[in-house]
C-alpha positions as CSV (number, residue, x, y, z in Angstrom):
1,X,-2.3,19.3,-42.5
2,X,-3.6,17.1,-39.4
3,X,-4.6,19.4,-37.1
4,X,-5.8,17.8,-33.3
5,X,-8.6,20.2,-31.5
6,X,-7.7,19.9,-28.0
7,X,-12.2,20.4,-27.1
8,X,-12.0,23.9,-24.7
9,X,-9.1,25.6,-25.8
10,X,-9.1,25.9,-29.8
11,X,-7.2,24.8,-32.6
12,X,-3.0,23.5,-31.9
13,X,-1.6,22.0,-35.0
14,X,0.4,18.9,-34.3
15,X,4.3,19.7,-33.5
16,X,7.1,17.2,-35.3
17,X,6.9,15.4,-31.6
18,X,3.7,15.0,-32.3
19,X,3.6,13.3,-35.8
20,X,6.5,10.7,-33.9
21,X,4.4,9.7,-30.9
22,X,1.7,9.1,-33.9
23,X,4.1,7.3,-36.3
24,X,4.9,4.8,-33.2
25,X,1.1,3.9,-32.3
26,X,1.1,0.5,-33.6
27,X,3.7,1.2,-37.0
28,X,4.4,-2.1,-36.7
29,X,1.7,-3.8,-36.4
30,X,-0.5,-2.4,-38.7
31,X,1.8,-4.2,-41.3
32,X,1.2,-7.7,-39.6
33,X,-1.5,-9.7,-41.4
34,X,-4.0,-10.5,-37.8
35,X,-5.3,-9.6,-35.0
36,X,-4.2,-12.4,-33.4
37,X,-0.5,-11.7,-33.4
38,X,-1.0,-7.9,-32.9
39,X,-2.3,-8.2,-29.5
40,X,-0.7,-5.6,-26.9
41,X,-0.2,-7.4,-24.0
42,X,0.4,-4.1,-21.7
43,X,-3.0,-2.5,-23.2
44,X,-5.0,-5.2,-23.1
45,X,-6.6,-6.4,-19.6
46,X,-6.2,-10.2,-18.8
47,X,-9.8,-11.0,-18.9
48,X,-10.0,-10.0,-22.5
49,X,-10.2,-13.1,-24.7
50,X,-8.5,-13.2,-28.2
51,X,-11.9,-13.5,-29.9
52,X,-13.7,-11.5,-32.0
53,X,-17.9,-11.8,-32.7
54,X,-19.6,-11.8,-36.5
55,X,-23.3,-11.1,-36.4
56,X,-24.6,-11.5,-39.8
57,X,-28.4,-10.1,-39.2
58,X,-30.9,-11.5,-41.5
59,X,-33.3,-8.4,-41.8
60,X,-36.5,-8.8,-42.5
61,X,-37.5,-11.8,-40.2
62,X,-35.8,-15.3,-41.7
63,X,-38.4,-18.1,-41.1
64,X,-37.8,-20.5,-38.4
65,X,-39.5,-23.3,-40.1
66,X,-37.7,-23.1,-43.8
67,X,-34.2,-22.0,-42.1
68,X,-33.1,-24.9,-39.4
69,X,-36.4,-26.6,-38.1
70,X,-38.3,-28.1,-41.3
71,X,-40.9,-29.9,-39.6
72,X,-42.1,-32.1,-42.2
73,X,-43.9,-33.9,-40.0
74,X,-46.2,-31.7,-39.9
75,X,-49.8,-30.7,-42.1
76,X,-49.4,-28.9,-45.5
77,X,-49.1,-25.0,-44.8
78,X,-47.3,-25.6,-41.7
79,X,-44.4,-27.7,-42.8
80,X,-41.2,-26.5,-44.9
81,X,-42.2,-24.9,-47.8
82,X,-39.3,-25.8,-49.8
83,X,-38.6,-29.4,-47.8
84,X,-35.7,-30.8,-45.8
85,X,-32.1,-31.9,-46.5
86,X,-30.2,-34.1,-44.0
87,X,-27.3,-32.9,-42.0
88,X,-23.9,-34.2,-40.8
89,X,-25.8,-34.5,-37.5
90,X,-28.1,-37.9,-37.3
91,X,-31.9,-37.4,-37.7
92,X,-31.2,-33.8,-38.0
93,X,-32.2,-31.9,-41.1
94,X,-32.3,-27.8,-42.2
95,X,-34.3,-26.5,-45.4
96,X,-33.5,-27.4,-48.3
97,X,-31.6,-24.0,-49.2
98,X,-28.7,-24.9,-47.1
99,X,-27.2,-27.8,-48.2
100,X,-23.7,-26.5,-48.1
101,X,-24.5,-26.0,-44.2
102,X,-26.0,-29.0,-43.8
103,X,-22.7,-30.4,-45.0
104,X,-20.8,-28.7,-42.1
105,X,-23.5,-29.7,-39.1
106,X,-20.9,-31.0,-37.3
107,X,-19.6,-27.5,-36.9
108,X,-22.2,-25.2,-35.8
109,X,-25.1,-25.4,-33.7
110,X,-28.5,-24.8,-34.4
111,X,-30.8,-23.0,-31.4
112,X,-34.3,-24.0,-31.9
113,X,-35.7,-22.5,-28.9
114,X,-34.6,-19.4,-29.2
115,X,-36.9,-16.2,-30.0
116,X,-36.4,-12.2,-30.3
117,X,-39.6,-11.8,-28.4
118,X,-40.2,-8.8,-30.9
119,X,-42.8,-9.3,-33.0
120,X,-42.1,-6.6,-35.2
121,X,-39.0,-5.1,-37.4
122,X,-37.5,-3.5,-34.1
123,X,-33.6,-5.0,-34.8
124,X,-33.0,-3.4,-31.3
125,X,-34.1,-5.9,-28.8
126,X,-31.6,-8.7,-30.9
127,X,-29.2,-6.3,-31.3
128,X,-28.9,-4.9,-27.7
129,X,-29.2,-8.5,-25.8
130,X,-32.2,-6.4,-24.3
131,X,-29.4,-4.5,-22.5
132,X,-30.4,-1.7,-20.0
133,X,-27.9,0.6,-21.7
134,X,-29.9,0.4,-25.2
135,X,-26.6,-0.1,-26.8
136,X,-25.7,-2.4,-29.3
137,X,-23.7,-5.5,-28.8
138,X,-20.9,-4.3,-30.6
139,X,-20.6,-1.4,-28.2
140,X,-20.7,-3.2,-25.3
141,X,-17.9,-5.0,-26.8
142,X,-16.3,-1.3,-28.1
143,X,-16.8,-0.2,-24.3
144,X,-15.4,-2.9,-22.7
145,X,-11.9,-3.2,-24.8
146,X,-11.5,0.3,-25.6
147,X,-13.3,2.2,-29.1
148,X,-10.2,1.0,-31.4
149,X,-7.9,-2.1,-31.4
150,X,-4.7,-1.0,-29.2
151,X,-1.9,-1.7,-31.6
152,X,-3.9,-1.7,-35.0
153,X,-6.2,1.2,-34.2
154,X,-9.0,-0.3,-36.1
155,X,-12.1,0.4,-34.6
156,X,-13.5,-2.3,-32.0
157,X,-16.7,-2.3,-33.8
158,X,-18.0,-2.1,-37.0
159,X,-21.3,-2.5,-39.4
160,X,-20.7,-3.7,-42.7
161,X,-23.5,-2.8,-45.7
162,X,-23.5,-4.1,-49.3
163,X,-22.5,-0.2,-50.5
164,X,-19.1,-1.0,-48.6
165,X,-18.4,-3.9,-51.4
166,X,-20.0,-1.6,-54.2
167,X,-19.6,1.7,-53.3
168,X,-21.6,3.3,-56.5
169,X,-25.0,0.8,-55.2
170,X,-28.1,2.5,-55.3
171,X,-31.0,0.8,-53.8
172,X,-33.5,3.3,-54.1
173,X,-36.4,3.6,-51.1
174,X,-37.8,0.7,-49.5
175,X,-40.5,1.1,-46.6
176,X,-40.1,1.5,-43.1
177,X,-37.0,-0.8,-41.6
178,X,-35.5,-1.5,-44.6
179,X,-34.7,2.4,-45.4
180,X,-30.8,3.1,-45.3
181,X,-31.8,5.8,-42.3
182,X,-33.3,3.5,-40.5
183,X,-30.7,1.0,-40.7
184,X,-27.8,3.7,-40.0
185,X,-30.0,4.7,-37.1
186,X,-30.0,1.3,-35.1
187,X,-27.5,-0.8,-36.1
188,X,-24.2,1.0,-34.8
189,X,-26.1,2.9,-32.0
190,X,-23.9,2.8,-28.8
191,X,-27.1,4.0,-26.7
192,X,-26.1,5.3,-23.3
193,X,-22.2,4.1,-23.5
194,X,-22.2,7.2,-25.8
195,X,-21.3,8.3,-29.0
196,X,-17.3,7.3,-28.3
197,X,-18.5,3.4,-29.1
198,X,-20.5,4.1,-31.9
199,X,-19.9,1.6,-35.0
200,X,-17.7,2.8,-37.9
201,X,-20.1,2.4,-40.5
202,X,-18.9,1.0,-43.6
203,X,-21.3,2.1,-46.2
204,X,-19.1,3.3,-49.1
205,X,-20.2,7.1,-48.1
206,X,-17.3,9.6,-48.4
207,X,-16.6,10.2,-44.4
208,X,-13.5,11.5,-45.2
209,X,-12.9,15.8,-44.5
210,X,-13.7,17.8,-47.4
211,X,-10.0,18.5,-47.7
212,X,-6.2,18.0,-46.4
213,X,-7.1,19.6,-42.8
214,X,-8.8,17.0,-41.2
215,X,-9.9,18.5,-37.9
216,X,-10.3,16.2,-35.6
217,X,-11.8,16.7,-31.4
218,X,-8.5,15.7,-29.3
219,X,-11.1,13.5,-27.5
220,X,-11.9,11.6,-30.5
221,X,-8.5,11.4,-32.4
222,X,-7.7,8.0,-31.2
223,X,-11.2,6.5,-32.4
224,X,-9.6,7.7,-36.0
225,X,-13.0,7.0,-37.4
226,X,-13.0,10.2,-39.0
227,X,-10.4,8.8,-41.1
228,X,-11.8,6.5,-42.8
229,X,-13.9,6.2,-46.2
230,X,-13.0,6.9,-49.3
231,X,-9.3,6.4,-48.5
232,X,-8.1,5.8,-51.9
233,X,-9.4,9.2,-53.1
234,X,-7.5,10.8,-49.4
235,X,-4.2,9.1,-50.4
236,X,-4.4,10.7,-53.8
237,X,-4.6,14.2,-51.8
238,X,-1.8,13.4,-49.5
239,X,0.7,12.7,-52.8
240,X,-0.6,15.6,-54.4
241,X,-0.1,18.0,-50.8
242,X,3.5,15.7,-50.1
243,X,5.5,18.2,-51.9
244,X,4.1,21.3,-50.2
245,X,4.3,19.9,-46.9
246,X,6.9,21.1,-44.5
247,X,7.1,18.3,-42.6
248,X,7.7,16.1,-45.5
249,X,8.6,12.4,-44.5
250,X,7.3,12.6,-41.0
251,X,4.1,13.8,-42.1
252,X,3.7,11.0,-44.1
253,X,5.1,8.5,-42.3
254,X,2.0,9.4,-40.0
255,X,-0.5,9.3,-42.2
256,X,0.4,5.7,-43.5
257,X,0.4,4.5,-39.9
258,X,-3.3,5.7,-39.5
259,X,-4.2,5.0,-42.9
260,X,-2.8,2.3,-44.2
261,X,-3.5,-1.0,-42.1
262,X,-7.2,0.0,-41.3
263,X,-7.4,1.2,-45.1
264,X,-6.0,-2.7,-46.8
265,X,-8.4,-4.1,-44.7
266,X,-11.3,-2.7,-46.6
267,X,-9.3,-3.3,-50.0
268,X,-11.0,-6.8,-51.4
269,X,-8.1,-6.5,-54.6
270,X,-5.7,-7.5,-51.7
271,X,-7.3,-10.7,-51.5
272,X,-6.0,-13.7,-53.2
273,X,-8.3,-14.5,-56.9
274,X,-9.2,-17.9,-55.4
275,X,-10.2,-16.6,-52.1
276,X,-12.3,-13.9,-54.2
277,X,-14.0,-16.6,-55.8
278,X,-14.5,-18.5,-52.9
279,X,-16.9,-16.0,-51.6
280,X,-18.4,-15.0,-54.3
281,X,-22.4,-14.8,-54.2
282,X,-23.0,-12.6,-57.1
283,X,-23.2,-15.7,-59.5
284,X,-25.9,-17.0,-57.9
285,X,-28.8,-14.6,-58.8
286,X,-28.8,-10.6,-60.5
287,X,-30.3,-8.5,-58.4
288,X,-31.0,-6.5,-60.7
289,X,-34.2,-8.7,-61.4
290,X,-35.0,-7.9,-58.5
291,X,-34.8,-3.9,-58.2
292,X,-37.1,-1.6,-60.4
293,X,-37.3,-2.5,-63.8
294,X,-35.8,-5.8,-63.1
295,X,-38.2,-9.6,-64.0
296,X,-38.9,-10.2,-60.0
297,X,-39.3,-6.7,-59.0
298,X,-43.4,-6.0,-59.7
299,X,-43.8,-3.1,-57.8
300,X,-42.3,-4.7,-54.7
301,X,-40.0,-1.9,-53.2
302,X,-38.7,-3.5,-49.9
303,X,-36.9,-6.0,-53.0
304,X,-34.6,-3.1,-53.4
305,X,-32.2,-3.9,-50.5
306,X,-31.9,-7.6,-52.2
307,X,-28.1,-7.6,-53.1
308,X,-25.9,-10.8,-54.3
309,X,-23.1,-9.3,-52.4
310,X,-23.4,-10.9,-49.6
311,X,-20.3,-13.4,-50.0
312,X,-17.8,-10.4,-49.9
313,X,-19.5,-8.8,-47.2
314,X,-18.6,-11.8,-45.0
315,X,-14.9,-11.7,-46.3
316,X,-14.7,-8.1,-45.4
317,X,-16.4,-9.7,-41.8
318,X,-13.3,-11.5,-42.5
319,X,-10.4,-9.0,-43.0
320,X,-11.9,-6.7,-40.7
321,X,-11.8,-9.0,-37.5
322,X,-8.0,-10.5,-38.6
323,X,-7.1,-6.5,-38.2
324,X,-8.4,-5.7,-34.5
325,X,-12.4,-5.1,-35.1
326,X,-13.6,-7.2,-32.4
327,X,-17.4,-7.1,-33.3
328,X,-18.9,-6.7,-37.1
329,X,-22.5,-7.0,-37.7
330,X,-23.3,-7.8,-41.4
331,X,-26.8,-6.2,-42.6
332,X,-28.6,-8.9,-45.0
333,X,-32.0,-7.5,-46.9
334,X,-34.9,-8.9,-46.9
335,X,-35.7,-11.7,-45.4
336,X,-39.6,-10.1,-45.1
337,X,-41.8,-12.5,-46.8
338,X,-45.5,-11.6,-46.9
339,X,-46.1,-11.9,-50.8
340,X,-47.6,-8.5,-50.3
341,X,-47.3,-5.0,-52.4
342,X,-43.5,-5.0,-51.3
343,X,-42.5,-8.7,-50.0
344,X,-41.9,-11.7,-51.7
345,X,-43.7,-14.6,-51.3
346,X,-41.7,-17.4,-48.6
347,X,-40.7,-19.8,-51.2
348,X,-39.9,-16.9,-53.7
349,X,-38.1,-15.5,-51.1
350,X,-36.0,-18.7,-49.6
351,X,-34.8,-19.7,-53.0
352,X,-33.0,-16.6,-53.5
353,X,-31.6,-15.5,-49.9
354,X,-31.1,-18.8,-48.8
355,X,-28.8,-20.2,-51.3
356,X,-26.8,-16.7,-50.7
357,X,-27.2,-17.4,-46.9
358,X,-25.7,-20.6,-47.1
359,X,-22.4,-20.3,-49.5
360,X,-21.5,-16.9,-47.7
361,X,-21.9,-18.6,-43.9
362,X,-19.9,-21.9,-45.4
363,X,-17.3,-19.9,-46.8
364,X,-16.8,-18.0,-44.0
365,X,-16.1,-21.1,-41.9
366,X,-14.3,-22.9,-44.4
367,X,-12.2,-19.5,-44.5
368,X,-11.9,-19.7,-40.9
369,X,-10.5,-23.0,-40.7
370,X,-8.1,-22.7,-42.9
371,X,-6.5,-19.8,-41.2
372,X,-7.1,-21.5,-37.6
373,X,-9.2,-19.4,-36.8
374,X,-12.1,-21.5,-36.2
375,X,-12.2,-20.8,-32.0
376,X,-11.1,-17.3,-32.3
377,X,-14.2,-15.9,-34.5
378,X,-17.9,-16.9,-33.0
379,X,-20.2,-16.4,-35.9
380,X,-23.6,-15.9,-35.2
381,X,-26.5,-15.5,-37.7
382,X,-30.3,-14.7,-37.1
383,X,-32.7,-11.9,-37.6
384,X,-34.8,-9.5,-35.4
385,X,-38.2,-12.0,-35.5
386,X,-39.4,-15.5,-37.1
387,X,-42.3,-15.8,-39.2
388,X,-45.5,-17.2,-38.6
389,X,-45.7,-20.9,-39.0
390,X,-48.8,-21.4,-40.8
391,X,-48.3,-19.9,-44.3
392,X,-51.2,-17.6,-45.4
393,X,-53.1,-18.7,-48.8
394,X,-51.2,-16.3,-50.6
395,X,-48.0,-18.0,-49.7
396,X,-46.7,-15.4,-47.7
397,X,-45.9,-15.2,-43.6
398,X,-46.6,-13.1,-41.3
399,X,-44.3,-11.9,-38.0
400,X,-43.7,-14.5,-35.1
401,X,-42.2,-13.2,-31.8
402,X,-42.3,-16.6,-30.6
403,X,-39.0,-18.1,-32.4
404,X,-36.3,-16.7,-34.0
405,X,-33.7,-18.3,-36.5
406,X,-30.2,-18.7,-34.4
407,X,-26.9,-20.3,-35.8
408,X,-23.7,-20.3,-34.2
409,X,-20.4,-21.1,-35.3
410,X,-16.8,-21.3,-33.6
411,X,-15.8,-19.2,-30.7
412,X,-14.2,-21.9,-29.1
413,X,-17.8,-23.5,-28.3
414,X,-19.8,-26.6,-27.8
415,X,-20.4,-27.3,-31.8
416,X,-22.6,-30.4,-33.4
417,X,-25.6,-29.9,-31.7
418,X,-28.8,-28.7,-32.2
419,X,-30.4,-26.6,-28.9
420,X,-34.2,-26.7,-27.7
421,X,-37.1,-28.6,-29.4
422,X,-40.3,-26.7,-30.5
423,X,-44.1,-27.7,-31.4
424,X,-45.2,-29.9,-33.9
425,X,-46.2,-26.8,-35.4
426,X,-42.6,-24.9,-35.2
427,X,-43.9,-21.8,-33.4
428,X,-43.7,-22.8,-29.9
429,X,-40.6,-24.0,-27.7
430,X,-41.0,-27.2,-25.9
431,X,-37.9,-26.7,-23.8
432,X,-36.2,-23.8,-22.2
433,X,-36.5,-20.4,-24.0
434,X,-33.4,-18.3,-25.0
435,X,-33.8,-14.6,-25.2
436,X,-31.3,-11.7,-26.7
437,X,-30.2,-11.4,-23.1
438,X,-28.9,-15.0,-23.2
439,X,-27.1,-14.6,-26.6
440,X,-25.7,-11.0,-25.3
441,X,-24.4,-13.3,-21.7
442,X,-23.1,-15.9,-24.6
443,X,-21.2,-12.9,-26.2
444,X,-19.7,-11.6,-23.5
445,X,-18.4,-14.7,-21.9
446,X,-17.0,-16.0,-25.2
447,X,-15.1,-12.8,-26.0
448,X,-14.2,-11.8,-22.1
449,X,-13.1,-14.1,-19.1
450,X,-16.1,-13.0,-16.5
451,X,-13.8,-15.0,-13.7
452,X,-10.9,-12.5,-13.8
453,X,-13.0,-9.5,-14.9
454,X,-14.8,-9.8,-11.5
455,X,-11.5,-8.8,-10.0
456,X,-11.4,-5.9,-12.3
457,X,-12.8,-2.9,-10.5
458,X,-12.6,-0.7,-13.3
459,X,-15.6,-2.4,-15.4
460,X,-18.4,0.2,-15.2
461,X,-20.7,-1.9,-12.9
462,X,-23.8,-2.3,-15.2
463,X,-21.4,-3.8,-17.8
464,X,-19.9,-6.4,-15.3
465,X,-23.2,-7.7,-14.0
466,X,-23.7,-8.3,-17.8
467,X,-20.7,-10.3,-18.3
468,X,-20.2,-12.0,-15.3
469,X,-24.0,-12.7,-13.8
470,X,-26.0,-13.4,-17.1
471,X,-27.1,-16.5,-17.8
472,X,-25.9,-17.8,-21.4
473,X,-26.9,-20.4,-23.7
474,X,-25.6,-23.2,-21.0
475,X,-25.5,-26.1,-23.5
476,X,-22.9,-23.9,-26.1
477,X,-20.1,-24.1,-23.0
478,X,-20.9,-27.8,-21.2
């Protein structure tokens, strides 16, 4: 049975009441196909925008140079190792592994001079906007409207991994960063906002209770996060308990209200064939070549978090945002190219990731679009450093704190353009430099209306100076 543990004065099993008030949180709505027409006006405050945020985080440190700023211009070793293709955008022209993007200049920008400032595989200054709470981006977000979506109850924020597509993966042990601890250790952490606006995250790990009693702390029932991961194997319990169950209908008629909406969203079969396809990376490369035993691997562990899943980790992005997540980061391994004992070399490296990179982030917009959802969803994609211009004799790259990879997409921003001009060399920025603070200011005052949230006393007042008296990237609103 559900039972809700009211924290301080032991176990209460829910009454028939109980189950009701449940049954009504959001029945309704968790049938409706989006976010977008699920909103609750009452629970939601007026400076919340209808917007939600896709960070797809390039681990590993994508290269500035063979990404979005080619600079063939410049002397052998510096330039694009894999050359240029031209854009939509005049005189403008990306690596040559993104020609579907190049295709769709016209709507995204490009930030040259942007940079990390880390020099190292620390994901946390990117994904903290070098906030003073230490706390991801996605829980600012999760603090701000509330740990789950008010009619849907899908959590505000979520991390998606390529185990959530193909639950049975096994990538064995890479170094450092790359391990899954490491990655479950930083990328949902909600820092000092608390554990409340931690990320659900989805890792095809069984976070389901052992059995039918799911005891859950009365302060955390409504988060419901404990509800969720292998849900098909949970619904199979539920039928097999229905007959037992003295509560019969009700009982179940609760269960499918927290269950099933945040459960189809997570679902990919639910998708239409073509829109499967659509998204669909895995043609473009095994990687199992690339894992032990596999033609690329030679020894090279970090190659182990190489997946071709990527495509359907962006059209979970997808589902997950239409159903109330208002923030998803996307984990993409590994973008670390040092042609070392367990990198890849750059070009070795761009020619499989990038091509990946590039149909998952145009089918994502194309997806978007059709739906008209273009200005609701801001898409942003970059990585926790850059590399080092100059490429070493072995081919590889080293770190590069100096300029960071940056993409934007939608949000109802300034699109076409390309932002900031760097070196000759690509490793310095000639023109103002953006920092994760700016991109976190950009987040906040896409997704939240800093005008009327100043009137809004409520807003814990660390979070409010962030979203009303950060400077963003100026040029993506004028």
């Amino acid at each position: 049975m559900l039972v809700v543990r009211d924290a301080g004065f032991g176990r209460s099993e829910s009454t028939r009441r109980e189950f009701l008030r449940i049954g009504g949180l959001g029945a309704g709505a968790l049938a409706m196909p989006g976010l977008f027409n699920s909103r609750s006006a009452a629970a939601t405050p007026n400076w919340v925008r209808d917007k939600a945020v896709v960070l797809l985080f390039l681990q590993g440190g994508p290269p500035q140079v063979e990404c979005f700023d080619p600079n063939m211009d410049a002397p052998d070793g510096i330039r694009s190792c894999i050359g240029e293709i031209s854009t939509k955008l005049p005189g403008v022209t990306f690596g040559s592994a993104f020609p579907q993007l190049a295709e769709r200049a016209d709507r995204l920008a490009v930030v040259r001079s942007f940079a990390s400032g880390d020099g190292g595989h620390n994901p946390d200054p990117l994904l903290t906007g070098n906030s003073p709470l230490k706390a991801t981006m996605g829980a600012h977000h999760a603090r701000l409207v509330g740990a789950n979506h008010p009619e849907t109850a899908m959590p505000s924020s979520a991390v998606v991994l390529p185990e959530a597509i193909q639950p049975d993966l096994r990538l064995e042990t890479p170094t450092g960063p790359f391990r899954f601890g490491f990655i479950k250790q930083h990328y949902g952490n909600p820092g000092q906002l608390g554990s409340p606006y931690q990320s659900l995250f989805l890792d095809g790990g069984d976070q389901l209770a052992e059995n039918f009693d799911l005891k859950l702390p009365r302060d955390r029932f409504d988060s419901r996060r404990q509800l969720l991961g292998q849900l098909d194997s949970f619904r199979r319990r539920l039928q097999t308990a229905g007959a037992q169950d003295s509560l019969g209908e009700i009982r179940s008629q609760a269960y499918d209200v927290l269950l099933k909406g945040i459960s189809d969203a997570f679902d990919l079969s639910k998708e239409d064939s073509r829109t499967l396809q659509r998204y669909d990376t895995r043609p473009l490369f095994r990687m199992q070549d690339w894992h032990k035993g596999g033609s690329h691997y030679n020894n090279k562990v970090n190659q182990s978090r190489i997946t071709n899943l990527l495509g359907h980790q962006m059209l979970m992005a997808r589902r997950l945002v239409e159903r109330g997540c208002g923030f998803v980061t996307v984990v993409d391994c590994t973008w670390d190219f040092h042609n070392d004992g367990n990198n890849p070399a750059t070009v070795e490296g761009m020619n499989v990731l990038g091509p990946q990179a590039d149909h998952a982030i145009a089918a994502f917009m194309d997806d978007l679009e059709d739906r008209g959802l273009t200005d609701k969803v801001l898409l942003l994609v970059t990585g926790e450093m850059g590399r080092t211009p100059k490429k070493q004799g072995n081919g590889g790259t080293g770190h590069w704190s100096r300029l960071t990879p940056l993409l934007v997409a939608g949000g109802g921003l300034k699109m076409g353009q390309v932002i900031g001009k760097t070196d000759r060399n690509g490793g310095e920025a000639t023109t103002q430099q953006y920092l994760p603070q700016h991109l976190l200011a950009t987040v906040l005052q896409t997704v939240f209306d800093p005008g009327e949230a100043r009137l809004d006393s409520s807003i814990p007042t660390e979070l409010a100076r962030l979203m009303t008296a950060s400077d963003p990237i100026r040029e993506l609103f004028v």
